[in-house]
N, C-alpha and C positions, 0 to 999 in steps of 0.2 A: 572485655566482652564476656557475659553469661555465657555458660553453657543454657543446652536447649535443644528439645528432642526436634527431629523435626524429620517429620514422614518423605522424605524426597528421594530421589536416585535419578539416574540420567540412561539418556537411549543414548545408545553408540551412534552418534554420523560425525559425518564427516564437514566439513563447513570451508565455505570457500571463502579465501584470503582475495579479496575482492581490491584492485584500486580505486578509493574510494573520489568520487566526482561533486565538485560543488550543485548548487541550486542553478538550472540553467536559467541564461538571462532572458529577457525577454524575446525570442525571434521573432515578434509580430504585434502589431500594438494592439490587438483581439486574444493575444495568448500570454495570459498571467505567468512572469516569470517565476518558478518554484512549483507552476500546476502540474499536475499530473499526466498530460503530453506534451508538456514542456519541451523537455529531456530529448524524446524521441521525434518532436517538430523542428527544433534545434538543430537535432544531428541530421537530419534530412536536407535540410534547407546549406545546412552548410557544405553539405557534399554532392549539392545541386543537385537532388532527387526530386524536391518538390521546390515553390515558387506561389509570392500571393500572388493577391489579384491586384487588380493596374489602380486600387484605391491606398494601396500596400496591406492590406489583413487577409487573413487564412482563412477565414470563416470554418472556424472547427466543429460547427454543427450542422453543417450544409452536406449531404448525401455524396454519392460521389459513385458515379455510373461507372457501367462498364468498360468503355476505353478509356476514362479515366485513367481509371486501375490497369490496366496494360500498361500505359506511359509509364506508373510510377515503376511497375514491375521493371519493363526495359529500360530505366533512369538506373536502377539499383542492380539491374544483372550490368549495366557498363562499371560501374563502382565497384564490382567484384570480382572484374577482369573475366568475365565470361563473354564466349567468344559468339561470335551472332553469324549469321547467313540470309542472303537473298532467298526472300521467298516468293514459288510462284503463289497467286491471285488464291483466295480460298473460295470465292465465289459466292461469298455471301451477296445476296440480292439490294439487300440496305448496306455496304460497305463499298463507298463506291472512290474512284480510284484518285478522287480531287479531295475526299473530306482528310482534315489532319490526322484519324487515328488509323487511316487505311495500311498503313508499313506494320504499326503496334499489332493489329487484327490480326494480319496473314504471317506475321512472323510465331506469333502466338499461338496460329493454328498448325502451324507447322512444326513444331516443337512440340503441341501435344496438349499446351496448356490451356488451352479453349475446344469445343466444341460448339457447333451453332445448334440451335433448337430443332424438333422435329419438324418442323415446318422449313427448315434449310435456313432462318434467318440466323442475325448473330445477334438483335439489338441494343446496339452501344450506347445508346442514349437510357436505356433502363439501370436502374438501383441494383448496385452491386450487392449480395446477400451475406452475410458473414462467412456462411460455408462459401459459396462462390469465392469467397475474398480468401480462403484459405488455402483452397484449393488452387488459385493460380497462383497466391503466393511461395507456397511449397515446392510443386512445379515448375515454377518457373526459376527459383535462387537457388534449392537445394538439390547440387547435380547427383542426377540418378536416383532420386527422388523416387517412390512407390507406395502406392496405396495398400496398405497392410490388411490382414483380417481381423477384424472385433471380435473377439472372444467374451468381451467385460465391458457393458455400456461405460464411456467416458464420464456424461452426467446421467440424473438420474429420472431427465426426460427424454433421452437422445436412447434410439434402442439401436441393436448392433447390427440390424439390417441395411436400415437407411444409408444412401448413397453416401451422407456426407461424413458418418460415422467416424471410418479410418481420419481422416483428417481431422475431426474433431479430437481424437482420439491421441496422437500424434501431437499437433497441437496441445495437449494438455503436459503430456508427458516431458515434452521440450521447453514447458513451461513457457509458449508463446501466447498462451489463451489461461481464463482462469474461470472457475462457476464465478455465477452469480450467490448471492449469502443463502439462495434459498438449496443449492444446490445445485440449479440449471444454469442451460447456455442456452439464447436464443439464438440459432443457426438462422433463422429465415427473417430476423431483423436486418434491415439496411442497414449498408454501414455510415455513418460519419466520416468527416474528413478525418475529424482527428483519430476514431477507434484504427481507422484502415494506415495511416498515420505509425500508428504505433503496432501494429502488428507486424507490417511489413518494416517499421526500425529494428524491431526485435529479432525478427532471422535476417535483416543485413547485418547488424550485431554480431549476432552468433557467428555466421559465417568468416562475418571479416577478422574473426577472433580465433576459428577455430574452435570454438564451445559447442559441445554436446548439450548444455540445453543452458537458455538465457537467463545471467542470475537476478532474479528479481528485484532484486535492492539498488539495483545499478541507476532505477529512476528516481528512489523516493528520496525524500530531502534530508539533509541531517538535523538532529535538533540539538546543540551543543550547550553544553554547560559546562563551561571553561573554567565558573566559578568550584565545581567541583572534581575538575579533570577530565571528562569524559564526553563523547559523544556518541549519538547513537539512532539511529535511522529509523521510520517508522510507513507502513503500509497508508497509502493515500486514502484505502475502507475503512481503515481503524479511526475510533476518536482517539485524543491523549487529552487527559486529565491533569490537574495540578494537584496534588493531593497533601500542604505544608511543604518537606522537603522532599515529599517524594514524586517520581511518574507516572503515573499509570497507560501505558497501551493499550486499547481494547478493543475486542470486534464485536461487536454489539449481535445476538441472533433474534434479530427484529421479526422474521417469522414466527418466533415462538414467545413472542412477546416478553423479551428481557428488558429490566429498565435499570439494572446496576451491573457493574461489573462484580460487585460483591459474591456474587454465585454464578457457578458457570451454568449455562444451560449446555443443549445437544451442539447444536453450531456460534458456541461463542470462545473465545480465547483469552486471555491477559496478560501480560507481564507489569510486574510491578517493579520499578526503577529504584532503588533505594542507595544511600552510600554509608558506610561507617567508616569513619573518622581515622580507627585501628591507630589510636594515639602510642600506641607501644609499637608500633610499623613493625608488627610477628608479616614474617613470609605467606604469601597463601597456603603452603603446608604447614607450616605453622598454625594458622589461623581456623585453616579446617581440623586440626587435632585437637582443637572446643573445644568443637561441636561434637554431641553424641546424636549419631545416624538410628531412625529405628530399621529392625530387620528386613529383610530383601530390600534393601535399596544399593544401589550402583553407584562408584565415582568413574569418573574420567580426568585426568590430570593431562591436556600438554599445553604450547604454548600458542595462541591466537592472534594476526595482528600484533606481535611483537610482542605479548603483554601473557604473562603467565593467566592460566584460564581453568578452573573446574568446574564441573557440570555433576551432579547430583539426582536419580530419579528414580521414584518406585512407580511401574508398571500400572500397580491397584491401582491407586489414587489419582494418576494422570498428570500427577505434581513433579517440577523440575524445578529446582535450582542452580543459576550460574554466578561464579564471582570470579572476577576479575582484578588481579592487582594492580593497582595503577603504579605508573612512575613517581609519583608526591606521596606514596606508600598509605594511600585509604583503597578500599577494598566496595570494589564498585559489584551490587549483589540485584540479580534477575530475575526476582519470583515467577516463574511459570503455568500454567495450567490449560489443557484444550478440552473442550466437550469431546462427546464421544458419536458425534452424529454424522451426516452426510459428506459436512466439511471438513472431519475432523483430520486427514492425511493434509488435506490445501493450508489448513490453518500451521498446524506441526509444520511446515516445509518454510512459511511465512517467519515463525518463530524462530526457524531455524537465521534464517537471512535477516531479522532482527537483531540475534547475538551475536552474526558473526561480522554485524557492522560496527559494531561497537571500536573505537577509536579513542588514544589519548588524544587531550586536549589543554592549553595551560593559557588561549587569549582568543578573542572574541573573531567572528568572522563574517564581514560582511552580508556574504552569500549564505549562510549559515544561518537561522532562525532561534534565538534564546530560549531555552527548555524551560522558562522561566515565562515567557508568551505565548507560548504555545493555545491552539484553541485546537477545538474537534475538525477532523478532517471533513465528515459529511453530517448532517442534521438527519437526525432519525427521523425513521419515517414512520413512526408509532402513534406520532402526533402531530396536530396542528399546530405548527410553530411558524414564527417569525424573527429572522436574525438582520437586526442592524448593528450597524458600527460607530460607534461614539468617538471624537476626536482621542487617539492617546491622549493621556498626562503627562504633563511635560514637567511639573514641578516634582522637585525630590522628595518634597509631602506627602505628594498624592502617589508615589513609587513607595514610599513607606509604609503609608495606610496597608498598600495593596496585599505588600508582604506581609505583614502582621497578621493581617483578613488568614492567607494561606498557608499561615504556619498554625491557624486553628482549624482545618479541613484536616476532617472526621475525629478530632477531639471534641469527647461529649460534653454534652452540655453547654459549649461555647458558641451558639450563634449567636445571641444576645447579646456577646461583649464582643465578638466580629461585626455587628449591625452598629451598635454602639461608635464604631471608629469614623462609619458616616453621616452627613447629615440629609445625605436625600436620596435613601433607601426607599424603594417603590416595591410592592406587592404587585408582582407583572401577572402571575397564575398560582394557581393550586390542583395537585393531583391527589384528588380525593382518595381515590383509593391507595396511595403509598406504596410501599414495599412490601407490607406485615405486618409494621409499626403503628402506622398512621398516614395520617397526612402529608404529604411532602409540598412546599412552599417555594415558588421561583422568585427570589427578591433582585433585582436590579439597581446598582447606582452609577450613574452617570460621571460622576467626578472622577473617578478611578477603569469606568468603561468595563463592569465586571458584574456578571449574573452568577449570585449562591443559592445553590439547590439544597434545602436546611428540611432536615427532619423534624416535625413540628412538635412532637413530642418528646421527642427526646431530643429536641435543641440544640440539634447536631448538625454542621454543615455536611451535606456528601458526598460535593462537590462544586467545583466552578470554572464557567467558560466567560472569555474574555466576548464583549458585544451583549445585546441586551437579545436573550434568547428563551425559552422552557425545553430545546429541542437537545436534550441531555442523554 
């Protein structure tokens, strides 16, 4: 290995040794096994908190009223061995003592975690509101529960007056709730099945675990590469990249109109996934005594997930590096960097539950999703794109093509001899304006099922999603 300066040092935390959980399987023929409340639809249904409907699907985008959400509340306070009482009538006018969610209402109200409107109604049949959904969530699983004072708005539409504040507030810190990429929470959107879903999986979680606040990682998917030892989890917001042999994670800050990870803006993040080979298998202390560090930066040395671990960072620059030894002795390395804007503590905490999922790995896993397949988690929303999906390739041709394509992403000047490997390459779009550079060029081919975003002047691939996309 070269030496080589390299500006980095490390913020002291602390990172939770997590067990780490497959891709859940499908609980509902409407809920994609590996999506995003997968995990937390899963864990409900199996501990008979929730139940589809009599066609068998969940309908996860379908609202979900007021006694609803009472049920699922009193479903998950029995699951957590909390103890319940006869209640008298609360006298709600619209709850009346035949409808099914009359015991939920009066039990609710007597415990504290409802109140009916000024008008003395309760209305059960109305859309639960997020803050509503947090507030009886909290209330009602977390014993001795209280609404704190805001001193410090939670986001940075939510002021510290408002009713629902403390709970949003709470909520963030417990890490039950997240902003939105622009900074905000919409409190007074309804909820879904599936957000309320996952909200209420998250402090039964906590609780049934005894955790101070729910580790984030514990939903998202691993994405394994066996082929190089390692695996390693990634934020359902973020895209991932193929970038030759390396990963790229990214949180895209689509309010401020970023369109590469190459630069960070105010609310974006990355980690870049890289491995060296470390064909002389020198120890990680070894291995870091190169490297020549420039001044003020920081090490941390201990060991992570079983697997020796240091972390690297200077302050100034926002730059972190992590490496990792593996057990097959190559040196698994985590380029880092967050903006310095709204999000920038939510993103740091993400980053942090990236690294600390990081796992050996030495053969493939079903449940497990190839680092080598990988596509963007969501399509920006910068532009008007369209994502289809072309049959995989089944031939070991068109599996070879692919790799050759991605061992020339962001080697200059090779997208011509990357284009070259196909025969029916199509010009899907062009973004006129570029990066800085120029033009950038969205080429798709069908045979291989794979869309290259190629710098047109400088003939540079800069990246690629699998499915015939521009929405990069």
């Amino acid at each position: 290995m070269n030496k080589k300066i390299l500006a980095v040092g490390l913020v002291i935390c602390s990172f939770l040794e997590l067990t780490p959980v497959l891709a859940a399987n499908s609980p509902f023929p409407d809920i994609a096994a590996g999506s995003e409340h997968a995990v937390a639809i899963s864990f409900l249904k199996d501990k008979g908190i929730i139940s589809g409907y009599s066609d068998g699907t969940f309908q996860p985008n379908k609202t979900i009223n007021r006694a609803e959400a009472l049920k699922l509340v009193f479903q998950s306070r029995k699951v957590l061995g909390m103890s319940e009482s006869n209640a008298a009538s609360a006298n709600f006018p619209d709850v009346k003592a035949s409808d099914w969610f009359y015991d939920y209402v009066n039990k609710a109200a007597a415990l504290g975690i409802v109140k009916g409107y000024e008008d003395g109604t309760f209305k059960p049949a109305n859309e639960i509101t997020a803050a509503e959904s947090l507030k009886v969530i909290f209330t009602g699983l977390i014993p001795g529960f209280e609404a704190g004072t805001v001193t410090t708005a939670p986001f940075t539409n939510v002021k510290t007056d408002q009713w629902y504040a403390p709970y949003l507030d709470f909520g963030k810190k417990d890490q039950f709730i997240e902003a939105e990429s622009d900074g905000t929470y919409d409190a007074d959107r309804a909820m879904s099945r599936a957000d309320f879903a996952e909200a209420i999986y998250r402090v039964t979680y906590a609780q049934s675990n005894k955790l101070d606040v729910f580790p984030l990682n514990q939903t998202w998917n691993y994405c394994n590469n066996y082929q190089e030892g390692y695996k390693i989890k990634r934020p359902f917001s973020w895209d991932t990249l193929i970038a030759g042999d390396q990963m790229i994670l990214w949180k895209e800050d689509v309010a401020n109109g970023q369109v590469s990870f190459a630069r960070v803006y105010p609310n974006s993040a990355v980690a870049i996934v890289a491995v060296d080979d470390n064909p002389t298998k020198l120890t990680l202390d070894k291995y870091l005594q190169q490297i020549e560090y420039g001044t003020g930066s920081s090490k941390q040395v201990i060991t992570l997930n079983g697997l020796p671990y240091a972390s690297v960072f200077i302050e100034q620059s926002g730059l972190q590096d992590n490496y990792f030894e593996m057990p097959n002795g190559k040196i698994v390395i985590i380029y880092t960097q967050v903006g310095d804007g709204t999000l920038s503590a939510q993103l740091k905490n993400e980053l942090r539950y990236i690294i600390a999922s990081v796992r050996d790995s030495n053969s493939a896993n079903a449940d497990e999703q190839s680092c080598l397949s990988v596509t963007a988690s969501t399509p920006a929303t910068t532009t008007t794109a369209t994502t289809t999906t072309a049959p995989a390739p089944t031939t070991s041709s068109s599996d070879q093509i692919k790799a050759d394509i991605l061992k020339l992403v962001l080697v200059d000047g090779k997208s011509t001899d990357a284009l070259g490997k196909v025969s029916d390459e199509t010009l899907i779009s062009t973004d006129t304006i570029g990066i800085g550079t120029g033009p950038v060029d969205y080429y798709y081919s069908a045979s291989i099922n794979l869309t290259l975003k190629i710098d047109r002047n400088a003939a540079t691939i800069l990246a690629t999603k699998d499915g015939k996309t521009n929405a990069f």
